[in-house]
C-alpha positions in Angstrom: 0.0 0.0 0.0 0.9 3.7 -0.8 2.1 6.3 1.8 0.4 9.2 1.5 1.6 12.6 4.0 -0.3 15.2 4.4 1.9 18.2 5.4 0.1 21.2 6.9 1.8 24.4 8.3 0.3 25.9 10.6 0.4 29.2 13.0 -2.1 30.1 15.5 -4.3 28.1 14.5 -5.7 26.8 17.7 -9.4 27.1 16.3 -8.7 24.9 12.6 -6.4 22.1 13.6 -8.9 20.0 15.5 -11.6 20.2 12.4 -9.0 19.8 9.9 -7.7 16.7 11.5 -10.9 15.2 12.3 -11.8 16.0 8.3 -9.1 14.9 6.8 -9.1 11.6 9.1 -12.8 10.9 8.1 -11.3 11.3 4.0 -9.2 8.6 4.6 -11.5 6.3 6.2 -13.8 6.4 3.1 -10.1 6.0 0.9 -8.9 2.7 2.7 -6.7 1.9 -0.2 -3.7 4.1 1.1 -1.5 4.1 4.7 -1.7 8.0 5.5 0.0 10.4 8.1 -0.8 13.6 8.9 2.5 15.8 9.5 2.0 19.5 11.1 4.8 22.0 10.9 4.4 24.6 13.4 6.0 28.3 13.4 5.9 28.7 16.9 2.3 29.2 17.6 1.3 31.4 20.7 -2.2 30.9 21.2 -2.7 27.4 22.4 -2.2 25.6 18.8 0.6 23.4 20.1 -1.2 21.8 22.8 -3.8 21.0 20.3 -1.3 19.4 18.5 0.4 17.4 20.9 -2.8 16.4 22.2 -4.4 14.8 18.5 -0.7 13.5 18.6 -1.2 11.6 21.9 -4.2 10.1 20.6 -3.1 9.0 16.8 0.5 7.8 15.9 -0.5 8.9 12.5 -0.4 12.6 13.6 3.0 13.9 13.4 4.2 17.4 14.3 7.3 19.7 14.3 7.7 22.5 16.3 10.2 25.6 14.8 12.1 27.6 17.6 10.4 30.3 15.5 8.1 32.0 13.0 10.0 31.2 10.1 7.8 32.3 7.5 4.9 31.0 5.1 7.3 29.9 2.5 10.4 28.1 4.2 8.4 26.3 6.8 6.0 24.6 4.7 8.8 23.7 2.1 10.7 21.9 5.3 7.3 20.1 6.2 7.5 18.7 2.5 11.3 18.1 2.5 10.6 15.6 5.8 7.7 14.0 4.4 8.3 10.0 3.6 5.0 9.5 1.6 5.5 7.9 -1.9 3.1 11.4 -2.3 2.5 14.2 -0.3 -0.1 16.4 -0.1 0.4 20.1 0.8 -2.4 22.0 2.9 -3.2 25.0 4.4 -4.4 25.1 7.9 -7.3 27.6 7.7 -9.6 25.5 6.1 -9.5 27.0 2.7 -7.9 24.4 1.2 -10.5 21.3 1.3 -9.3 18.2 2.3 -12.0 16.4 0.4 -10.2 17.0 -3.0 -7.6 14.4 -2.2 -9.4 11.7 -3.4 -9.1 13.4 -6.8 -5.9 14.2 -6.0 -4.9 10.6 -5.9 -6.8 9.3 -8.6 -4.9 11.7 -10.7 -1.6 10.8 -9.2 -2.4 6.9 -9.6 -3.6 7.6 -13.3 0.5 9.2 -13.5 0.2 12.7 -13.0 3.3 13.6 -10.8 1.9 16.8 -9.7 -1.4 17.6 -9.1 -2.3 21.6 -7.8 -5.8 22.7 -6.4 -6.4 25.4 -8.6 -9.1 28.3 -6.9 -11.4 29.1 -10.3 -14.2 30.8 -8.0 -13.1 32.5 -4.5 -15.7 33.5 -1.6 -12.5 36.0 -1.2 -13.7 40.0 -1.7 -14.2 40.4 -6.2 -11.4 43.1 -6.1 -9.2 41.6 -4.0 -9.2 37.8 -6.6 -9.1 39.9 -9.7 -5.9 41.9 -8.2 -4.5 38.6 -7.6 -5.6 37.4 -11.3 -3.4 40.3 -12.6 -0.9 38.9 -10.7 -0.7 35.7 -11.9 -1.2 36.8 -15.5 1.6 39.2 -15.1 3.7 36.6 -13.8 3.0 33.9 -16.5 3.8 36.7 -19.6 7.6 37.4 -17.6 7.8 34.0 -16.7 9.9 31.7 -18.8 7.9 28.8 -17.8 4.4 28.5 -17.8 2.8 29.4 -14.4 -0.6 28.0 -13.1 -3.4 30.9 -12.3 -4.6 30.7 -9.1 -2.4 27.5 -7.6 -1.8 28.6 -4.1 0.5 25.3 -3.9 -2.3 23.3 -2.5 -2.0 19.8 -4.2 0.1 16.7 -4.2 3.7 15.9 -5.1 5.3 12.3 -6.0 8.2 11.5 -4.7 10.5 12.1 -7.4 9.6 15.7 -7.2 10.1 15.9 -3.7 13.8 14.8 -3.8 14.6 16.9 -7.2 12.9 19.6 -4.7 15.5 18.7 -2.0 18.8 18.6 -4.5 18.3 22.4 -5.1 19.1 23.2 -1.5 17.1 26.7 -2.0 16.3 28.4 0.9 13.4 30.4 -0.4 11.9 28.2 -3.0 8.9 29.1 -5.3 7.4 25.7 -5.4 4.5 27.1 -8.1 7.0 27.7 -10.1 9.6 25.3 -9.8 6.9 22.3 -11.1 7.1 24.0 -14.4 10.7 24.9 -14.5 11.6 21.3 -13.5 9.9 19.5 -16.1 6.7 18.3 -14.3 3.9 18.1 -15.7 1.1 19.2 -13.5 -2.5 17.9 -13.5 -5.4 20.5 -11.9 -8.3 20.0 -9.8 -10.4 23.3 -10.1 -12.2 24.3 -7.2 -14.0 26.8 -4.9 -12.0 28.2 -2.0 -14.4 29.2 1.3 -14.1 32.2 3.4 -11.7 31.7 6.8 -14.6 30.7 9.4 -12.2 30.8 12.2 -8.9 33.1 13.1 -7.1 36.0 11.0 -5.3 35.9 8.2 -1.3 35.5 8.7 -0.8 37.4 5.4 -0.5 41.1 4.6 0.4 43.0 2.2 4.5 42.8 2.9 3.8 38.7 2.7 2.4 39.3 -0.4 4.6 41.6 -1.9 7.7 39.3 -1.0 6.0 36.0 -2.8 5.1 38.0 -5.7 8.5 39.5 -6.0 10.4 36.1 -5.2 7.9 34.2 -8.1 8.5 36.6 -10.8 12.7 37.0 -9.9 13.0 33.1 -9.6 11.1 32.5 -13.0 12.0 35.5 -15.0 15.4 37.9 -16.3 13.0 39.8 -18.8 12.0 42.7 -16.2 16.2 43.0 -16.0 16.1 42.9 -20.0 13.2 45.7 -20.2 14.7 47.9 -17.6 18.2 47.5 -19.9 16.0 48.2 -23.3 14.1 51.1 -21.7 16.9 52.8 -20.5 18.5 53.0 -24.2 15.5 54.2 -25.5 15.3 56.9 -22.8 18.9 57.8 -23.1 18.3 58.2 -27.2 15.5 60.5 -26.3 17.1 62.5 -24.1 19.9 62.7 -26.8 17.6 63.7 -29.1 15.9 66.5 -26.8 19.2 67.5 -25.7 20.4 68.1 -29.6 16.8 69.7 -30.4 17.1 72.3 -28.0 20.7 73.1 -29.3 19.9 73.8 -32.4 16.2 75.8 -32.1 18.8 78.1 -29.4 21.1 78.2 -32.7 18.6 79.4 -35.0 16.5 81.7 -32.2 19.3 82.7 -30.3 17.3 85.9 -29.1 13.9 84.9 -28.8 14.7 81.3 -27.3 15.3 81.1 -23.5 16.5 78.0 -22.6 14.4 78.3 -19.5 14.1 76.3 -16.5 11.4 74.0 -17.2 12.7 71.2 -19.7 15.7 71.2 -17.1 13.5 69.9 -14.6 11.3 67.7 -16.2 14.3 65.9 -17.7 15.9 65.1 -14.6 13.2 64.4 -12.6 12.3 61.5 -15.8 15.4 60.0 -15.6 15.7 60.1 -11.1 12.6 58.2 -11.1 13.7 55.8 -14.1 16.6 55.6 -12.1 15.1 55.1 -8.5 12.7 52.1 -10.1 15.9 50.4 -11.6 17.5 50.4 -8.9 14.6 49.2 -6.8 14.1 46.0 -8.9 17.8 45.3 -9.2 17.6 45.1 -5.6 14.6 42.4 -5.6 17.3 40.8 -7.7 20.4 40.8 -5.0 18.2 40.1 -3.0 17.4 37.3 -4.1 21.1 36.5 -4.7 22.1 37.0 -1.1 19.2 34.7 0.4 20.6 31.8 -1.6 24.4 32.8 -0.8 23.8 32.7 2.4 23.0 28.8 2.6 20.8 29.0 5.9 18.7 26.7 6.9 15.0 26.3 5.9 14.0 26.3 9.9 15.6 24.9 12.8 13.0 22.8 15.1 13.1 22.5 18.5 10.9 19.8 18.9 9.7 16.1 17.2 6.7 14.4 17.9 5.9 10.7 16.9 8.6 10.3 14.7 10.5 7.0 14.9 
């Protein structure tokens, strides 16, 4: 029989836990075909999450859990919950209850039909209208610069075989864009559409800084034409500054006494080119960035603590 791990991080999230396991336990039941184990990653909750944890832990060896000395993020925890996973698959999974457990039996019939990738894709969102059609620009945005194809609307909630999983684990990248990197590997994903419900219980752990810092590490991991249009605009501003600058010469040339040079194309001039400048240099830092979180060679997390695992 297949192992199948379902990794979920989590982070105060002392009010979803308990559903979600009880949920995802009751999917199973109905899917005997499969040996399952449910592995939590936890970014040092505060609010009574971990005592949930060790508590469903106590109760069902299948319930495994890791506890990070700290809040390590939404990106490098959940990629260390999928690095530890020993499933022949694994299914990635939000805590909040967003992500519905009761697509895995799609998930799997997918997997066993040879899809090694299978992503939840959100094709209708309970989520505020302007809020999904900013993220839809996103993704659109991101797919044109990309130089792989991205998925609309995967939020990485699916299931991986194993063979992705350990090509995942010979990059040794310590901010990964998973979305993107089942493209850029050669995977060839499979989607489940769905529709993603409102959070019933708890806020939100993203903001707009979370956000910003996904959407600027999935377009910089996936994409060098934003450094090529930056390079291709500034020639073409450069030749039209060129051409200004000759223009003006010679109309103060011909109407030496009737032509001021005046103050104003001055300073509309260099106030075009500072803020040309300014945005350059802004996404060639998104770019080092990048560059010095991978140099560095840190750790995804460090745990403090195991539970159930032999």
């Amino acid at each position: 029989m297949k192992l199948i791990t379902v990794v979920t991080p989590c982070f105060n999230e002392a009010g979803n836990v308990q559903e979600l396991s009880e949920r995802l336990r009751a999917v199973f039941e109905k899917n005997d075909g499969y040996l399952w184990e449910h592995l939590f990653i936890d970014n040092a909750s505060t609010d009574g999450t971990q005592a949930i944890l060790r508590d469903l832990a106590s109760r069902d060896p299948r319930v495994k859990v890791i506890f990070n000395r700290r809040n390590f993020g939404h990106v490098r925890s959940p990629v260390h919950g999928l690095l530890q996973a020993r499933g022949d698959a694994v299914v990635v999974m939000a805590s909040d209850l967003q992500d519905p457990p009761e697509l895995i039996p799609e998930f799997l019939s997918k997997w066993t039909s040879g899809a090694p990738v299978v992503l939840g894709v959100k094709k209708t969102s309970s989520e505020s209208p302007a809020f999904y059609a900013v993220r839809t620009l996103y993704y659109r945005l991101a797919d044109r610069l990309s130089d792989v194809p991205l998925i609309e609307h995967a939020t990485g909630f699916g299931l991986y075989d194993r063979t992705f999983v350990e090509a995942l684990r010979q990059l040794e990248d310590p901010f990964p864009y998973v979305r993107g990197l089942v493209s850029d590997l050669g995977f060839a994903p499979e989607v489940v559409p769905y529709h993603q419900p409102c959070r019933t219980r708890g806020l939100t752990k993203n903001n707009f800084f979370t956000l910003y810092d996904l959407a600027m590490v999935g377009i910089t991991s996936h994409s060098k034409l934003p450094l090529r249009l930056v390079t291709l605009s500034g020639f073409a501003l450069s030749a039209l500054s060129l051409l200004v600058a000759i223009g003006y010469f010679v109309y103060k040339l011909v109407f030496w006494s009737r032509f001021p040079a005046g103050i104003a194309p001055a300073v509309i001039g260099i106030f075009l080119l500072c803020s040309f400048q300014l945005f350059c240099m802004g996404l060639l830092g998104e770019y080092v960035a990048v560059i010095h979180t991978r140099a560095m060679k840190r750790p995804l997390v460090v745990e403090k603590e195991r539970i159930n695992f032999d």
